[in-house]
C-alpha positions, 0 to 999 in steps of 0.5 A, a space after each residue: 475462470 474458476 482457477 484464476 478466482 482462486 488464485 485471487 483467493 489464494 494470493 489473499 491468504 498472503 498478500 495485502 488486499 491492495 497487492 491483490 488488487 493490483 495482481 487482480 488488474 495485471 491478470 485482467 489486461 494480460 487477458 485483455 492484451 491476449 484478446 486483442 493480439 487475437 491469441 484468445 477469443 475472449 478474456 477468461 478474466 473478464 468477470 473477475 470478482 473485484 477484490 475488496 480494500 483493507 480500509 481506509 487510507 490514513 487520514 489526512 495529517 496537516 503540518 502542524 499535526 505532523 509537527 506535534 506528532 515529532 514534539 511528543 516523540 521528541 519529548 519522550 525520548 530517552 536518549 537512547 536510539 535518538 537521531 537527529 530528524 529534519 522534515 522537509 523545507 523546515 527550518 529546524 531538525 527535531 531529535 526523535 526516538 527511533 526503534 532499536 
């Protein structure tokens, strides 16, 4: 138990806490696939400490936001790294700085 907590740990110097999360779950049903397939009594990652997420997800944007968001990017290019943009089902394609 002691090794795997410190993989999690380990993996978290490297990875996302979200990539780890998910590492978390694989590990934990490899486990529990062992146990049920009678290889192993008992699961070693049964009491895995659960890895805490890196925050919250972004909020929620609506339509309009986005659309604002575009405009002003739009509105500031400088011609330079310029390419044309469509957001999806909308009627108009808006030009947008893109980096480079």
């Amino acid at each position: 138990m002691r090794d795997l907590e410190a993989f999690l740990q380990a993996r978290l110097g490297e990875r996302s806490p979200t990539t780890v999360k998910k590492e978390r779950v694989t590990v934990m049903e490899f486990f529990d696939w062992a146990v049920a397939m009678n290889i192993l009594q008992a699961s070693p990652a049964a009491n895995l400490t659960k890895v805490k997420s890196a925050g919250d997800l972004p909020p929620f944007r609506t339509y309009q936001e986005i659309e604002n968001t575009v405009a002003t990017v739009a509105a500031s290019a400088d011609g330079r790294g310029v390419r044309r943009w469509c957001m999806p089902s909308a009627d108009r394609c808006d030009r947008v700085r893109t980096s480079g």
